[in-house]
Each structure stands twice: as C-alpha cells, then as structure tokens.
N, CA, C and O of each residue as an XYZ file, in Angstrom:
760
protein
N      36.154     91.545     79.035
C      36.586     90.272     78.506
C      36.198     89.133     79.438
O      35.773     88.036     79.078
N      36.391     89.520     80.608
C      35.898     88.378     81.894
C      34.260     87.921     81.629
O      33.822     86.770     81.637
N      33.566     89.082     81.412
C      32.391     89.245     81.085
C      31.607     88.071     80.294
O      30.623     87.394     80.590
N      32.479     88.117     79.132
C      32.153     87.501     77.789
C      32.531     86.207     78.018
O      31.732     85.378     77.581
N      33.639     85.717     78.645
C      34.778     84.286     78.889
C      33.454     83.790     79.837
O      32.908     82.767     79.426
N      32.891     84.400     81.045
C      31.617     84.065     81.936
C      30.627     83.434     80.990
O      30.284     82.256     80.895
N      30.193     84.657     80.213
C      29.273     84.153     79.107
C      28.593     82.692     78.665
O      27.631     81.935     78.793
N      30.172     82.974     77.904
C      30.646     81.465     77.094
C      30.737     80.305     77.832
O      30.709     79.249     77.200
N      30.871     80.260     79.382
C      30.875     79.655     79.764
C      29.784     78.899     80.535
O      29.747     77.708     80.842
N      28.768     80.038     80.808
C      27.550     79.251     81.086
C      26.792     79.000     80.119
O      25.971     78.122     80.385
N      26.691     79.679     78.452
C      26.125     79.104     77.769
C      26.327     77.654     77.323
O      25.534     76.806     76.914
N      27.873     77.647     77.572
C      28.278     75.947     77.283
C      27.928     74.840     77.941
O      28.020     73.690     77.511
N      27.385     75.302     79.353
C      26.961     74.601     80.338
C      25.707     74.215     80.100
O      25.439     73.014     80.057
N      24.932     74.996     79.946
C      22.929     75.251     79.932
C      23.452     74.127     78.262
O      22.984     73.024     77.980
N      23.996     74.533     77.852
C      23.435     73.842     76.217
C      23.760     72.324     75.897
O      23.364     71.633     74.959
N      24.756     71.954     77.151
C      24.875     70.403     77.284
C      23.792     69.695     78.458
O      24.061     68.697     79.126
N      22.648     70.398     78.512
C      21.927     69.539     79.326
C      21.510     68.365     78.878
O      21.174     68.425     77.696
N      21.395     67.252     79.396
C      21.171     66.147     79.018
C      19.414     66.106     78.883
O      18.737     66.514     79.826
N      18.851     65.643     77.784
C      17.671     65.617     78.000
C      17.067     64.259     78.179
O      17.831     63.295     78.198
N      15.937     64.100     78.296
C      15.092     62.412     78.507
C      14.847     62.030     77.279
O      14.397     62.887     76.519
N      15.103     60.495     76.708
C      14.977     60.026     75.797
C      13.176     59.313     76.459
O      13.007     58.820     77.575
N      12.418     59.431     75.704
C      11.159     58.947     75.505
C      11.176     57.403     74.990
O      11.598     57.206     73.850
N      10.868     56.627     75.540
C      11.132     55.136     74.847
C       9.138     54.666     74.213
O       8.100     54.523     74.861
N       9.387     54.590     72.991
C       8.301     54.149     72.190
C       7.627     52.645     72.713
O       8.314     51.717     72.287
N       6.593     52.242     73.432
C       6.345     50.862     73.896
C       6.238     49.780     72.048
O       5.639     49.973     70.990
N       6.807     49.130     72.361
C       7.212     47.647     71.356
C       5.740     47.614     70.845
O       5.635     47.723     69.623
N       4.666     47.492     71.505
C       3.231     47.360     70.942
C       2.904     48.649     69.434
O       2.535     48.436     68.279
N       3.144     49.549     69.940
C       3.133     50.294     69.340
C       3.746     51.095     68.204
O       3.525     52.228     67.779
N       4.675     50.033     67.818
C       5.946     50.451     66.510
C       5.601     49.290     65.210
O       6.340     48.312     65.091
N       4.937     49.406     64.679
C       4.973     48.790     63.317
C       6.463     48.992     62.226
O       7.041     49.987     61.790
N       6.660     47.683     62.102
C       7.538     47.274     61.345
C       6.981     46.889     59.718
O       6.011     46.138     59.610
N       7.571     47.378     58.633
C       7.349     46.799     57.447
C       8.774     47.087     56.353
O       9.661     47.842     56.752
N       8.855     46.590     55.326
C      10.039     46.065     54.619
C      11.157     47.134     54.822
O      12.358     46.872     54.766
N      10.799     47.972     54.987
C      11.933     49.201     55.009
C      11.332     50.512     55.759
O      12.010     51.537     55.695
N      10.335     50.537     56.332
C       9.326     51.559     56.930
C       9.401     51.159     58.244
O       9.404     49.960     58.524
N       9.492     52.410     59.469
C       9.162     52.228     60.511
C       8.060     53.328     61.319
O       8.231     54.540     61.457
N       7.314     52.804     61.625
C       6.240     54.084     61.758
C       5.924     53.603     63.400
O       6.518     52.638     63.882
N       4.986     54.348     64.131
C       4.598     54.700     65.479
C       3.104     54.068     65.451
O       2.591     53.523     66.428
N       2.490     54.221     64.198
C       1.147     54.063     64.206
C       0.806     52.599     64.117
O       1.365     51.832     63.333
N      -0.252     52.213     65.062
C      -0.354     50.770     65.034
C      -1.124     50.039     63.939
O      -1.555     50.789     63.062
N      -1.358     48.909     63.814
C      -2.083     48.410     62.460
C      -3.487     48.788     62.869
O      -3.815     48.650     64.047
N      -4.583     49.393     61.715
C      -5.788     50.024     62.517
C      -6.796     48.702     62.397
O      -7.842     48.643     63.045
N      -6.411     47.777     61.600
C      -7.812     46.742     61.420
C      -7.015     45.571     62.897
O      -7.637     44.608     63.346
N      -6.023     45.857     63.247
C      -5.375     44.674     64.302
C      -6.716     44.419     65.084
O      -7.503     45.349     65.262
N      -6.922     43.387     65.462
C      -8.223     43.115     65.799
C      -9.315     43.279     66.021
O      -9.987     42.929     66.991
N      -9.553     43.789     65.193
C     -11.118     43.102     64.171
C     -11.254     42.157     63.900
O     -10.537     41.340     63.321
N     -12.610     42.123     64.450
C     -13.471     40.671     64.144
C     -14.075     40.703     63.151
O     -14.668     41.781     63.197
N     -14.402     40.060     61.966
C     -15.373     40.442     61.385
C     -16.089     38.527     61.053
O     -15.708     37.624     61.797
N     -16.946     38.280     60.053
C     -17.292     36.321     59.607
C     -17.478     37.008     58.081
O     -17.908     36.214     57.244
N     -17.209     38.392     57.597
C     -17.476     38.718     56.003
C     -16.521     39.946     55.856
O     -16.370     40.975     56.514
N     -16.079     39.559     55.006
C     -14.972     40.692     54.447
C     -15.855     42.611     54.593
O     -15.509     43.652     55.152
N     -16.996     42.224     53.798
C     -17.942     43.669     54.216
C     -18.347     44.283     55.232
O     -18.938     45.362     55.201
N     -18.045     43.609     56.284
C     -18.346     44.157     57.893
C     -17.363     44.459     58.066
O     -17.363     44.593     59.290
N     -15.721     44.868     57.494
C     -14.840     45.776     57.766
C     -14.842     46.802     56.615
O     -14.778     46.678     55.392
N     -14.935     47.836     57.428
C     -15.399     49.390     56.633
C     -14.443     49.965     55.666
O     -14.767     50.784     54.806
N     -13.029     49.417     55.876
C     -11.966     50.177     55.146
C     -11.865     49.416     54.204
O     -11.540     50.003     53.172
N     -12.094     47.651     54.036
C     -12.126     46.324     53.210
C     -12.848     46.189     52.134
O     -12.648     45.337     51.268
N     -13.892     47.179     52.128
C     -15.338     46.735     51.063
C     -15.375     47.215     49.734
O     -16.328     47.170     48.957
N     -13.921     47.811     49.493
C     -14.072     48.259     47.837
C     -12.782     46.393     47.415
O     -12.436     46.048     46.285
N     -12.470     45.753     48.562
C     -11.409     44.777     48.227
C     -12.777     43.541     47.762
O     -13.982     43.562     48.010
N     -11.803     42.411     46.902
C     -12.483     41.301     46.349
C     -12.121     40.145     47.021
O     -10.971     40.344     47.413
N     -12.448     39.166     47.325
C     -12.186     38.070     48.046
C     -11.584     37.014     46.935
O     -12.403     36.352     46.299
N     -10.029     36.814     46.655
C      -9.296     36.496     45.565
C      -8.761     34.542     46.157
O      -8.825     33.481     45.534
N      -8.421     34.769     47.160
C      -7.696     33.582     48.105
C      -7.491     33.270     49.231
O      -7.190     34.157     50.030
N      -7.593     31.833     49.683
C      -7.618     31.609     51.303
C      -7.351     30.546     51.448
O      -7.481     29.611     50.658
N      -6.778     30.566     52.894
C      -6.016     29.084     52.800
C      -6.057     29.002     55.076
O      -6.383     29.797     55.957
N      -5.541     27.629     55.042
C      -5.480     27.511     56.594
C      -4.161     27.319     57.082
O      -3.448     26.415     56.647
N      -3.775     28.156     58.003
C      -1.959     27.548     57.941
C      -1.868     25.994     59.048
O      -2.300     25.857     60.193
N      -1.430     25.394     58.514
C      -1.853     24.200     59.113
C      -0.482     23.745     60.375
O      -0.413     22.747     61.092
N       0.131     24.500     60.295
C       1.128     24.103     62.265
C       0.167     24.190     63.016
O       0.116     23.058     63.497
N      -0.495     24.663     63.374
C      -1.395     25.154     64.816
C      -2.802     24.858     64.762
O      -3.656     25.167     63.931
N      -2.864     24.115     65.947
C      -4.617     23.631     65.996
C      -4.522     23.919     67.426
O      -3.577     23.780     68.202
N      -6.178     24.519     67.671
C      -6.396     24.456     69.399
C      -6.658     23.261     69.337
O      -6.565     22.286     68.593
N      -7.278     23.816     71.053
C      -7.160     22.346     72.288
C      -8.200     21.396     71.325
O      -7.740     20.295     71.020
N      -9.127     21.623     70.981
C     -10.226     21.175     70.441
C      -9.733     20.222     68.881
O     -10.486     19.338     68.472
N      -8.564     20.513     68.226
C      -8.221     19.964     67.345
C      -8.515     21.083     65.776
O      -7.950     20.811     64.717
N      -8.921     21.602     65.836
C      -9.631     22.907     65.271
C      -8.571     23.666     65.022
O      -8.138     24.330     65.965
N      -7.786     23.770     63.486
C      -6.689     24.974     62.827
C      -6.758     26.563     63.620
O      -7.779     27.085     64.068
N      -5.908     26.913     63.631
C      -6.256     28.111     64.494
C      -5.473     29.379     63.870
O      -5.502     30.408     64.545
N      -4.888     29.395     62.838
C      -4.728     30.282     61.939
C      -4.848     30.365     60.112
O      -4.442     29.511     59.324
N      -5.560     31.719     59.776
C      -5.231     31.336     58.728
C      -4.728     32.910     57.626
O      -4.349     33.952     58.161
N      -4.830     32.763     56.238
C      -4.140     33.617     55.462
C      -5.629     33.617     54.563
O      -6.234     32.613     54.186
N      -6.056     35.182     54.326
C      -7.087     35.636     53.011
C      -6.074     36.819     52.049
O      -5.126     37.558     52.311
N      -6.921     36.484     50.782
C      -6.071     37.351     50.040
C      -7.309     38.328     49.452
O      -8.396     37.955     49.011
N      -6.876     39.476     49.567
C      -7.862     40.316     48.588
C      -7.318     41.351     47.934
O      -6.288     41.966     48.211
N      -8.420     41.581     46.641
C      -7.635     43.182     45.813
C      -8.516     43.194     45.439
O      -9.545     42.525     45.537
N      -7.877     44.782     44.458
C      -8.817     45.810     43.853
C      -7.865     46.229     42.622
O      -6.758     45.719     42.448
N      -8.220     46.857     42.092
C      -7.656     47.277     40.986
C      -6.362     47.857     41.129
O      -5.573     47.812     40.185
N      -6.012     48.483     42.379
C      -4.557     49.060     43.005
C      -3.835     48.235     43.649
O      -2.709     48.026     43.196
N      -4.185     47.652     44.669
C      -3.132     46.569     45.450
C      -3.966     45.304     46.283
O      -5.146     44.958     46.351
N      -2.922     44.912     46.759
C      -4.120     43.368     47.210
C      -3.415     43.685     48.187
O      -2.262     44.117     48.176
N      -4.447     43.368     49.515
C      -4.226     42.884     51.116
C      -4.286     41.692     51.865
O      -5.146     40.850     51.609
N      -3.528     41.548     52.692
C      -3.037     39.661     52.925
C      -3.906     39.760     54.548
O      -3.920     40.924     54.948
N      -4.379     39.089     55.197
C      -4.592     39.700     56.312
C      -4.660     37.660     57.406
O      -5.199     36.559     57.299
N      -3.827     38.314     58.184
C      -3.515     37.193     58.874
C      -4.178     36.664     60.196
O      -3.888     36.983     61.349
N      -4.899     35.998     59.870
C      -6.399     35.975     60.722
C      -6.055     34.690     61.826
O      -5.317     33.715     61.688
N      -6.947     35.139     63.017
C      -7.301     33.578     64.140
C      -8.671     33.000     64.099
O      -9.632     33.497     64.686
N      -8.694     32.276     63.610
C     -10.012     32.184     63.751
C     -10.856     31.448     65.012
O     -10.539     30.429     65.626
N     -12.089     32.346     65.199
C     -12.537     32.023     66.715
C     -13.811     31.599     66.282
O     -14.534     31.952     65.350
N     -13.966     30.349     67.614
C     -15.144     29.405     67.248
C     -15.804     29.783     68.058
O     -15.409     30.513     68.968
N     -17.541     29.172     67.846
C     -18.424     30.096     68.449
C     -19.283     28.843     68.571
O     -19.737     28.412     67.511
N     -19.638     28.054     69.930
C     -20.518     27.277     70.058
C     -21.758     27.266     68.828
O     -22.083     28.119     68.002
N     -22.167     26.177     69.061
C     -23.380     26.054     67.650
C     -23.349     26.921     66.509
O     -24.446     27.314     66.112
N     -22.255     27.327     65.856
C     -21.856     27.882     65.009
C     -20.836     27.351     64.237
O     -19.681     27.482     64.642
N     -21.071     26.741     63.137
C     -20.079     25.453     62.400
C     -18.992     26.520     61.675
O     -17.789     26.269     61.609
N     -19.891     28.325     60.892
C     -19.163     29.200     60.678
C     -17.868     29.581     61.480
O     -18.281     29.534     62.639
N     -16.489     29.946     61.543
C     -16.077     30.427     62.680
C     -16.152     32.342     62.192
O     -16.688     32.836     61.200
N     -15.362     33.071     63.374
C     -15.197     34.356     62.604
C     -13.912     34.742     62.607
O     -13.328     33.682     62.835
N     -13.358     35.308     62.536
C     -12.082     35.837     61.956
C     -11.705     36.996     62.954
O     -12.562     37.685     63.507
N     -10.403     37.147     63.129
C      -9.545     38.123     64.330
C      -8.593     38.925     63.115
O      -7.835     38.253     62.415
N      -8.654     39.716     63.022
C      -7.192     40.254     62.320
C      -6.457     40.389     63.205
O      -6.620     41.165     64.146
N      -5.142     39.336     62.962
C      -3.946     39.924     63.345
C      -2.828     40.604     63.119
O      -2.043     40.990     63.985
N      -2.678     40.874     61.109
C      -1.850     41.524     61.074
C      -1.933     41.473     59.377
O      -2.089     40.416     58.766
N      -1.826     42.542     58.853
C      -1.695     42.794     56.888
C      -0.713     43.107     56.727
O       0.057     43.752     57.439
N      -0.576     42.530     55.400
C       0.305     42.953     54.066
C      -0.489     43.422     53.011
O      -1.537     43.015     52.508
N       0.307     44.441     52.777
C      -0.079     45.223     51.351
C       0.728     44.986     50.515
O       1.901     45.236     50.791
N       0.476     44.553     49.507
C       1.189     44.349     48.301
C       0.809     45.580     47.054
O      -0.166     46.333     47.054
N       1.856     45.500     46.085
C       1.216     46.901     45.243
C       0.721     45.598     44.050
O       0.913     44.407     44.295
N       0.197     45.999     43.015
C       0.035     45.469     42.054
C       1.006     45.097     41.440
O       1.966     45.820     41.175
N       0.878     43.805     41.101
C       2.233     43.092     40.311
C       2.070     42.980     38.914
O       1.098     43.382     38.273
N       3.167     42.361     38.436
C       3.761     42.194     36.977
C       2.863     41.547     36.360
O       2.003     41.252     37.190
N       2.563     41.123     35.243
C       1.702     39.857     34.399
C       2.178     38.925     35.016
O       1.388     38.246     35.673
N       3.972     38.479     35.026
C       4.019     37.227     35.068
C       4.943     36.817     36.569
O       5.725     35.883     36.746
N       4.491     37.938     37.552
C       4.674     37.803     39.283
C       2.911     36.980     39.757
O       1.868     36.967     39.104
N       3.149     36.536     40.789
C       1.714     35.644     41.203
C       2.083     36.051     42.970
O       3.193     36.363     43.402
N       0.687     35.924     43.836
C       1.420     35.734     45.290
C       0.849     34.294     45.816
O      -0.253     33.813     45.552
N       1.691     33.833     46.480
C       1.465     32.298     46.957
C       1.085     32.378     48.448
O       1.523     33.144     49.306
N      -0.096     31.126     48.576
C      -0.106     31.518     49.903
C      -0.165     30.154     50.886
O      -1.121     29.391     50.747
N       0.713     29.910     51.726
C       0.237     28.299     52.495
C       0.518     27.250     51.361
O       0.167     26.076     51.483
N       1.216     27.766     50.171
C       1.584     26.747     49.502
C       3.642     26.741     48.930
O       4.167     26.394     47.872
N       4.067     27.136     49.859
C       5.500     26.983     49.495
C       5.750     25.890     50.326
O       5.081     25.141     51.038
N       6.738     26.008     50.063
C       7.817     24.649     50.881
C       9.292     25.442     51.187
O       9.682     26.289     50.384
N      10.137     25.089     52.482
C      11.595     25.646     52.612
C      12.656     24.341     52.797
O      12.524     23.686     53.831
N      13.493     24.021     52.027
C      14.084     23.025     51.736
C      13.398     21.337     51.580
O      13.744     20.261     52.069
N      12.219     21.764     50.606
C      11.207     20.757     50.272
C      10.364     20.401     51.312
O       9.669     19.394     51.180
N      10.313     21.055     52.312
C       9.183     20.544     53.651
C       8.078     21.850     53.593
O       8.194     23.074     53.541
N       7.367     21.245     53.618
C       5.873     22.471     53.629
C       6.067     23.108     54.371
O       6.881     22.862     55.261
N       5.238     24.414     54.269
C       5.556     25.391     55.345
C       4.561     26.635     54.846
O       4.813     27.642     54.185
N       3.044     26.029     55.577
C       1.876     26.599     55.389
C       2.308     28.450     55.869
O       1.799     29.308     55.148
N       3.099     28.868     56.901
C       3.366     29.773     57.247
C       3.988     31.334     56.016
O       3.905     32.557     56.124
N       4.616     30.328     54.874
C       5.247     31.236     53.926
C       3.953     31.871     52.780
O       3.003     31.393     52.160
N       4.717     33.470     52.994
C       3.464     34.053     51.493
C       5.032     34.995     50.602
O       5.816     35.811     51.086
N       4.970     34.537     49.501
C       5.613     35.084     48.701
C       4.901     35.296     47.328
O       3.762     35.096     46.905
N       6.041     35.778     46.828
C       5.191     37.028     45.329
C       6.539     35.909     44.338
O       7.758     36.004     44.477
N       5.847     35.003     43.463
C       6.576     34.101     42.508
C       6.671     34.874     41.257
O       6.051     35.930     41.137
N       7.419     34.398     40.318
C       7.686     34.882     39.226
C       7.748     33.826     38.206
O       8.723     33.099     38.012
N       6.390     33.791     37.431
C       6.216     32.760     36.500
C       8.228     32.642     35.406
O       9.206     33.336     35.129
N       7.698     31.329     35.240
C       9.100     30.505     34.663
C       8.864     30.516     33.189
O       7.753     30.519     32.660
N      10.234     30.521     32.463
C       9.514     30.178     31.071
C       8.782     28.825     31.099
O       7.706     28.707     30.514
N       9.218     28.033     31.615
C       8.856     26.531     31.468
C       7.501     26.472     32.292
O       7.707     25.771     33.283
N       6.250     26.919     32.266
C       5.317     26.701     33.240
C       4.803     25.298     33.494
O       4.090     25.101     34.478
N       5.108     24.350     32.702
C       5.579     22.882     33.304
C       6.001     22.727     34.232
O       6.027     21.515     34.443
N       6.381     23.242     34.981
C       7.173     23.081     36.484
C       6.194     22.657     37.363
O       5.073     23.152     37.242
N       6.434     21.709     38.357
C       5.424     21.385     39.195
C       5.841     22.917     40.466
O       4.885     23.562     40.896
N       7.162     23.263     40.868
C       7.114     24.327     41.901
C       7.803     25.584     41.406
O       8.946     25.237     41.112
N       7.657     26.810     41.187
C       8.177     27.612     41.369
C       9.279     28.433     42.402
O       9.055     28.904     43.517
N      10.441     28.424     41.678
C      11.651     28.959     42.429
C      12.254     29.835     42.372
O      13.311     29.991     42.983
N      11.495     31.002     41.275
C      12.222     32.329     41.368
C      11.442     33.046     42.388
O      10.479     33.637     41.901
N      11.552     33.147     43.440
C      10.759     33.741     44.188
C      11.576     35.534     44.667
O      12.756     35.684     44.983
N      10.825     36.326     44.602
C      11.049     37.569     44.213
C      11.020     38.094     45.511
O      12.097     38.512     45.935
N       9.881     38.182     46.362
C       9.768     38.685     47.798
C       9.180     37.396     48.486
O       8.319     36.798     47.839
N       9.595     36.808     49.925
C       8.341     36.340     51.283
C       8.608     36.840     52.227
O       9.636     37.491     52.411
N       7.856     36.666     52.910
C       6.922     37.022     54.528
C       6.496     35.548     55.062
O       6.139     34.593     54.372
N       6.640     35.625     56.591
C       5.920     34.495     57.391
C       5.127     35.164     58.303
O       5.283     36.192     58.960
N       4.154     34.272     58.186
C       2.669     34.334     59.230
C       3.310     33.647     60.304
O       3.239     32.420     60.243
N       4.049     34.247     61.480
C       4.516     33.277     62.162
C       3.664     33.706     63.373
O       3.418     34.740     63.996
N       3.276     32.161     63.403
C       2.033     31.855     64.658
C       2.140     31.935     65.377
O       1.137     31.951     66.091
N       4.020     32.134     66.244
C       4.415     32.455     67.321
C       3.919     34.029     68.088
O       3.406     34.480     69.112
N       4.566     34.494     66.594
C       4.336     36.394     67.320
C       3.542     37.032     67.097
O       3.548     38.225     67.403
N       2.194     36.206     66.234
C       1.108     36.408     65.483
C       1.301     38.212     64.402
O       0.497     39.134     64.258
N       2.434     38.054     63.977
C       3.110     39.240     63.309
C       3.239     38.583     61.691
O       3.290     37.359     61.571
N       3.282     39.395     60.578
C       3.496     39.245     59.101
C       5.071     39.590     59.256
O       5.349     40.780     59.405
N       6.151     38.618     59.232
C       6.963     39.115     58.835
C       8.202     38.952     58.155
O       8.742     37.908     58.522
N       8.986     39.692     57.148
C      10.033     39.484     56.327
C      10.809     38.202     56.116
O      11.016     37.637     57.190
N      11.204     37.692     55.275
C      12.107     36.763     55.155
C      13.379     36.861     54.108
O      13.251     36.561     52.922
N      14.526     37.281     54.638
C      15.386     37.633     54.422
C      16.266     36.810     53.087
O      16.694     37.166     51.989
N      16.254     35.550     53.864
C      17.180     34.469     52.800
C      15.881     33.783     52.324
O      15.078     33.185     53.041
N      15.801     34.009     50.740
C      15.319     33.448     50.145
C      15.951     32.160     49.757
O      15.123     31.805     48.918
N      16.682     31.380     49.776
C      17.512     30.417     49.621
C      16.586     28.822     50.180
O      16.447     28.645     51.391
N      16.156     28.024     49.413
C      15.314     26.890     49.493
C      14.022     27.147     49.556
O      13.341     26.355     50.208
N      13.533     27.997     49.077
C      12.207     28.416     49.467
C      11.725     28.302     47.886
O      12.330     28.905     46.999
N      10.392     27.334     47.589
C       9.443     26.863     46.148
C       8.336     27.117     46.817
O       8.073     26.801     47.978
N       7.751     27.645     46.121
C       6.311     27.273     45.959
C       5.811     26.342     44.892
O       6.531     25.983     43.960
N       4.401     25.906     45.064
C       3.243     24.724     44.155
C       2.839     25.937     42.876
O       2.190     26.973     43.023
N       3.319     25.523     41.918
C       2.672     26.052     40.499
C       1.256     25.347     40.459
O       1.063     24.145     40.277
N       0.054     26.582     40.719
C      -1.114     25.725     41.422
C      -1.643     25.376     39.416
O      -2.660     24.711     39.216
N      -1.185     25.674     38.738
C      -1.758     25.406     37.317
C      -1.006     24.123     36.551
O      -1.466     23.662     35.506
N       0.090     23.646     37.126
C       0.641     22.471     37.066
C      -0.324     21.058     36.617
O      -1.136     20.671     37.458
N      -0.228     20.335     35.345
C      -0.475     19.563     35.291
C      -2.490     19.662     34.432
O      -3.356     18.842     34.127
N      -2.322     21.232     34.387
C      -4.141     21.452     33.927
C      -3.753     21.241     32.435
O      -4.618     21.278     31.561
C-alpha cells in the first residue's frame, strides 16, 4: 500500500510540471474578422507598377482605385492608396504605398496589406476612399454598402461591413461601430 501511496505521489508531481509557453512574435499573427492564424500575409510587400507582375493576382480584374488622401510625403506626393480587384469568386482590396522613382512620373506600388471579400449580393456595392464618419471624409474607410430603395440618395447609410486603411499601422483593419459612417452613391445624380 506504501508502494502505491509513493506511486501516486510522484506521478502527481512529474505531471504538474510547468511547461514553457512559446510567445508568437506580433509580426507574425494575422488578424482578420473572426480568424486568427500564424501565417503572415504572403503578397505583404510586393512591389509590383501592374497588377500581372504579381503571380497569385493575374486571374484578378482591375475594378477600382482611389488615393487615400491624409498622408503625403516630404515631397508633397499622396503616399497611400486602395485598388480593388475580382474575378468571378471574390474581389481583393490591397492596401498599397506607393514608391516614387526618380524620372519616373509612373510610381510603383508596395503591398501592405488585403482584404478578401466573398462575392456580394446584387444590391451590396464596396466603397472605397469615398465614405465619410460623422459627415467628414475619411479617405481611410472601405465598406460593403447596401443599395437603398430610394437610389436618389446622394450617400448611402446602410452600411453592412467596414475596414480602415489606417496609415498609422499600415494594417486593413475592422471597424466595429458602424454608427455615422455614409458613403457617396457614386451613381447619384446620372
């Protein structure tokens, strides 16, 4: 019985060893709406000046683009912007720097960070560099709108999902309170 009471007792010991927690570096943890994964974004910087010089990009269509207009370098020169592309399955947002290149009026493009969107509704749209958050522009917002009965509307306000291109953390990310947030009904007034 001593035997067994011994036992039990060093197995209880050995089996509370404390082990090492491994800490994941911050670079390396991608965040998205409800997903947390290890794997980093694979196009994160890439350069490319044509959508076809990125290899995974070339079945996508070049749909929309815009400049987010907070941020200009030293030079006076916008320094971020938002492209939109799809395919018959989903469209990709990809949140670019763009880098200037002496005697080159072209600039080229940095990926800093995508959104995938799945294919939307007939009457969902995605907006880009054209919302506003309590009526002040705010080139930074991309949301997925939801046409109105009234398409007379100069802005759209059912807004369904956004994301900010925020130029700070050069990251795509979530926006929680939808609350004051329109976008430009870009067909307004045709």
């Amino acid at each position: 019985m001593k035997r067994v009471f011994s036992l039990l007792i060093l197995l209880a010991l050995f089996s509370c060893k404390k082990t090492e927690e491994t800490e994941i570096p911050a670079e390396e943890i991608v965040v998205t709406d409800s997903l947390i994964t290890e794997k980093p974004n694979e196009l994160f910087g890439t350069i490319y000046r044509n959508i076809t010089e990125v290899a995974s990009l070339k079945e996508y269509e070049h749909q929309a683009g815009s400049i987010i207009e907070k941020v200009k370098d030293a030079n006076g020169d916008y320094k971020y912007g938002l492209s939109q592309y799809g395919n018959d399955k989903n469209y990709i947002l990809l949140f670019d720097e763009l880098i200037r290149e002496a005697n080159n009026p072209k600039p080229k493009y940095k990926i800093l960070d995508t959104l995938n969107i799945s294919k939307l509704s007939i009457e969902e749209n995605i907006a880009i560099c054209t919302c506003r958050h309590n009526k002040i522009p705010d080139s930074e917002i991309i949301a997925i709108v939801k046409s109105q009965a009234n398409d007379g509307i100069e802005f759209y306000t059912n807004i369904v999902k956004a994301w900010r291109a925020d130029t700070k953390t050069q990251k795509i990310v979530p926006i929680e309170d939808l609350k004051g947030i329109d976008c430009i009904n870009e067909g307004y007034g045709l």
